[in-house]
C-alpha angles and dihedrals in degrees: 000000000000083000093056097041087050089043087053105055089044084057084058107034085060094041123098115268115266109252121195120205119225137226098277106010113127101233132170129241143181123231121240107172128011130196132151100266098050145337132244117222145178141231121197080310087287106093129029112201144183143242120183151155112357099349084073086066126090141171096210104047127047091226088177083086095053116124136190110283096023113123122240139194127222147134126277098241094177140335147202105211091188089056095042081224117131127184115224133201113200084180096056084048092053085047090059104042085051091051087047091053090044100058087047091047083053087046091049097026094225119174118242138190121230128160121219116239092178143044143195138165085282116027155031109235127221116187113193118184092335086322123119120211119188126217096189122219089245096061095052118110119251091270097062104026103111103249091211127179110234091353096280108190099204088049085048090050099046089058103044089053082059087066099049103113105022117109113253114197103215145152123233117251106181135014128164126219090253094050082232091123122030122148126183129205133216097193085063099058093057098037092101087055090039089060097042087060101039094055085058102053118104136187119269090021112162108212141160115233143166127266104243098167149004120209120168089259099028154070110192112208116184128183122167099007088305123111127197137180139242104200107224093252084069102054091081143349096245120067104292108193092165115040086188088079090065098049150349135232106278101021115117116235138195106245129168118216108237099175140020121189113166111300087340106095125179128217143204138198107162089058084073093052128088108267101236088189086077094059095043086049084060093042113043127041124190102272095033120126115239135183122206134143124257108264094186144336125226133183100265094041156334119276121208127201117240135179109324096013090293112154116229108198136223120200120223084238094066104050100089138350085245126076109287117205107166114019086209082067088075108030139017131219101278103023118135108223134160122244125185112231100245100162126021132173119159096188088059094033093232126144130172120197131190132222104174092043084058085061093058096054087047096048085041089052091042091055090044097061084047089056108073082044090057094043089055099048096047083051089056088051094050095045088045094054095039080048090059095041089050087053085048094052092053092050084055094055099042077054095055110071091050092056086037086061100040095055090047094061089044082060101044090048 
């Protein structure tokens, strides 16, 4: 007995220590069973422990190839040391490891590729082994940011569920040490070509770039991740109330830059075009009589369309020499009507047009066709009076030498 007991503590004396995990520390394990609901593992022969349910599960590692005998990493999630049974979590080990790679990918600023698999109002969401990493709206390049009239959120959301699923290739700008809040920008990964692009742009560049986006005041042009705009009084040299009808999202288009203030840059597509106020300057002097259809009708006049699509304007105050309300009280879209040129200046592409005072030239022309009518008629009714008196004035003379005579003979008596 004093043999076995000696035999025994040798044993142990020459054992590994027994180590036991704790609660959080990443350890490594050998597999000794698998099924589909949870894997058996070993530690040093000392502790058995579990992995089950999701915590089998990792982004990193394709643990659907795991065997008996293979050894696998993972996270002590809880133990019963007086069990020597330990329960393990691969998933929670992937998380860190990926937390771990994060924070160096922010310190080196290397670009990554992740693909959304979620989306909101805000945000593209990456989940990576159950956490959730945010690319905001606002740190998408210029191709993917939603180009949305008046920030409708349905219309935001609708777009941004087109990109889950798509690869982004980002940087991280901004992790925390817990892994709890990351977010990734597209925009970063593309600053140094950005740049690039940017430090070769002149003004008065003339280049050919792609559609992105079409507001109500806006075309959006973007060329190496940058996007730039073309104001809708650039688009063409006549009124433009719907830039959709110069392009479409995705047609390349001729610009010229027109200002460049530091990343802003202003474009213009109407400066390549040719300048149809120069014709009309050659055509149309103030007084002239023009006639053009009605384009449009506001509330403070009626537009016609010139030469070139220009719009010439007439005030409500010069419809008519009587009180004017509603100009479609007058005219119609599409009516053809003539306006007299009361105000023109080319350089400020302005151009006033009258109605009313059309009216008086009319009404002055109008008289003065009357007029020769009129003179000939007062001279017929001045020949036909001085014709009576003179037929007066024989009658009287045929009259004379018989009073002559009478009055003689009263004389003579």
């Amino acid at each position: 007995m004093a043999k076995v007991t000696q035999d025994f503590w040798e044993i142990l004396k020459s054992a590994a220590p027994i180590i036991s995990p704790k609660i959080g520390e990443v350890v490594t394990w050998k597999i000794l069973s698998i099924s589909s609901k949870m894997f058996l593992v070993d530690l040093n022969s000392q502790f058995t422990g579990i992995i089950a349910g999701s915590d089998m599960h990792s982004s990193i590692d394709d643990v659907s190839k795991l065997k008996v005998d293979d050894i696998v990493e993972s996270i002590v999630i809880w133990d019963d040391k007086d069990g020597w049974l330990v329960i393990l979590s691969i998933r929670k080990a992937s998380q860190a490891k990926l937390i771990t790679r994060l924070h160096s990918n922010f310190d080196t600023k290397e670009i990554i590729t992740v693909i959304p698999n979620e989306a909101n109002k805000g945000w593209l969401l990456i989940d990576l082994d159950g956490i959730k990493w945010f690319i905001p709206v606002s740190q998408l390049t210029p191709t993917n940011y939603p180009r949305v009239e008046w920030a409708n959120a349905e219309r935001i959301l609708a777009h941004l569920n087109k990109l889950v699923g798509k690869p982004f290739k980002v940087r991280v700008i901004n992790v925390d040490p817990d892994g709890k809040k990351i977010i990734f920008s597209e925009k970063a990964a593309v600053e140094e070509e950005r740049g690039v692009a940017l430090g070769k742009l002149k003004i008065w560049d003339q280049v050919e770039w792609v559609v992105s986006g079409i507001l109500t005041y806006w075309l959006f042009i973007t060329f190496s991740w940058l996007e730039w705009l073309v104001h809708v009084s650039e688009i063409d040299w006549g009124h433009v109330n719907d830039p959709s009808k110069f392009a479409k999202v995705g047609d390349k288009v001729k610009v010229e830059v027109i200002g460049i203030d530091t990343d802003k840059i202003s474009l213009s597509m109407k400066r390549l075009k040719h300048n149809p106020w120069d014709e009309l300057a050659k055509k149309y002097k103030v007084g002239d009589i023009i006639k053009a259809p009605v384009m449009r009708i506001s509330k403070f006049g009626i537009f016609l369309s010139l030469d070139g699509w220009i719009s010439g304007l007439i005030h409500l105050s010069e419809i008519s020499n009587e009180m004017v309300k509603n100009a479609e009280d007058h005219v119609k879209v599409g009516d053809v009507v003539e306006a007299k040129v009361i105000t023109f200046d080319p350089t400020e592409k302005r151009i006033g047009l009258s109605l009313k005072t059309t009216e008086e030239v009319v009404a002055e022309v109008k008289e003065e066709k009357k007029a020769p009518a009129k003179k000939a008629k007062k001279e017929e009714e001045t020949t036909e009076v001085s014709t009576e008196e003179v037929v007066a004035e024989v009658k009287e003379e045929k009259k004379a030498p018989a009073k002559k005579a009478k009055k003689e003979e009263a004389s003579a008596e």
